[in-house]
C-alpha positions in Angstrom: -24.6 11.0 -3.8 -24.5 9.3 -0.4 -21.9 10.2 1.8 -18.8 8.1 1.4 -16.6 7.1 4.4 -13.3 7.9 2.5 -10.3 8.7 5.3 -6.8 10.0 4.4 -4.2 7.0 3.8 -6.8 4.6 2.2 -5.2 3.1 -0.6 -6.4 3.5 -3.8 -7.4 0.8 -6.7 -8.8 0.2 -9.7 -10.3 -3.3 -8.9 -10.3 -5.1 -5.5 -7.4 -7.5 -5.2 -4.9 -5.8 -7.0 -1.9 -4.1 -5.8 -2.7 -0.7 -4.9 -1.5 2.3 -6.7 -1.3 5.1 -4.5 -2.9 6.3 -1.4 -5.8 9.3 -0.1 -3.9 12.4 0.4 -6.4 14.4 2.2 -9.4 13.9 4.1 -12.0 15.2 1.9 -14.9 18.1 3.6 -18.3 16.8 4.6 -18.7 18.6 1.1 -16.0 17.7 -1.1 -16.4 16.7 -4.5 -13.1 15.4 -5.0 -10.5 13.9 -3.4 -6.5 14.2 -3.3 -4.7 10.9 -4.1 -1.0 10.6 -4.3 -0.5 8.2 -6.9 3.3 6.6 -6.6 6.3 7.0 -8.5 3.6 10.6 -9.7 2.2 12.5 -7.5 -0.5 13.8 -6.2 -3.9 14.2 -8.6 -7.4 15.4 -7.6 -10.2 12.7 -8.7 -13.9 13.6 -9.0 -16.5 11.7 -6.4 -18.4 10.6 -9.5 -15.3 8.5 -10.2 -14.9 6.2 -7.1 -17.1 3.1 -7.0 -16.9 2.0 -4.0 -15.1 2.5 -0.2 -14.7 -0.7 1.9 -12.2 -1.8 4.4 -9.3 1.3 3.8 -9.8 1.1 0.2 -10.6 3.0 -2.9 -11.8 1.7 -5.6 -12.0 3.7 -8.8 -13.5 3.5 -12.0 -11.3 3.9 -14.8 -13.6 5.5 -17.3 -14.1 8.6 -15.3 -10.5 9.4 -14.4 -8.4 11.8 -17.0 -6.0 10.3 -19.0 -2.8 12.0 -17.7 -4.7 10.1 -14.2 -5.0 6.6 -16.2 -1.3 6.8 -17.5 0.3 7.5 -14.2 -1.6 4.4 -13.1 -0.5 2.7 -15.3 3.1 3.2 -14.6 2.9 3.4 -10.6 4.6 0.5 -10.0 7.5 0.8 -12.6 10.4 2.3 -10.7 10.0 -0.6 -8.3 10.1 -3.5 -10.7 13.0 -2.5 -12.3 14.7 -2.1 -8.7 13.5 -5.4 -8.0 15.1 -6.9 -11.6 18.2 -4.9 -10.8 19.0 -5.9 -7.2 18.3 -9.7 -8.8 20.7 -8.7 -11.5 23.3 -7.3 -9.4 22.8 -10.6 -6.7 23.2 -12.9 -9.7 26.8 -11.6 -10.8 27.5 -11.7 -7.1 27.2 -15.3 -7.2 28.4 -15.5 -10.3 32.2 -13.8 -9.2 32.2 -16.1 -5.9 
């Protein structure tokens, strides 16, 4: 495998253009064949070098077929905790103008 330029903080994806999902933990060793990734509202996972597809311009990208399950369902929910803050503070912010 060639060497991949993968630096701690990239963030992580499953396809360029979309929202990313968590972040490189660690810098990996010259011979590394896995990295750390922090994925958000989860925590940290390790993820094979087979499974990233490509590294461009501070990101990530990963393919979804080679990550384990337990992986593929904290994806999946990474962004949960903050869409529901975002529909409450809306919520909340609509009775406000309601009561005024």
């Amino acid at each position: 495998m060639a060497k991949l330029n993968i630096k701690q903080g990239d963030e992580v994806f499953l396809h360029d253009g979309e929202v990313p999902f968590g972040s490189v933990q660690r810098h990996p060793p010259h011979d590394a064949k896995e990295i750390i990734i922090y994925v958000e509202n989860a925590g940290e996972f390790l993820v094979p070098l087979s499974a990233v597809k490509a590294v461009h311009d501070g990101k990530v990208l990963l393919d979804k077929g080679k990550l384990h399950l337990e992986l593929q369902e904290a994806i999946k929910h990474a962004h949960d905790r903050e869409d529901a803050s975002v529909s409450e503070r809306e919520d909340d912010e609509f009775l406000e103008d309601k009561e005024e």
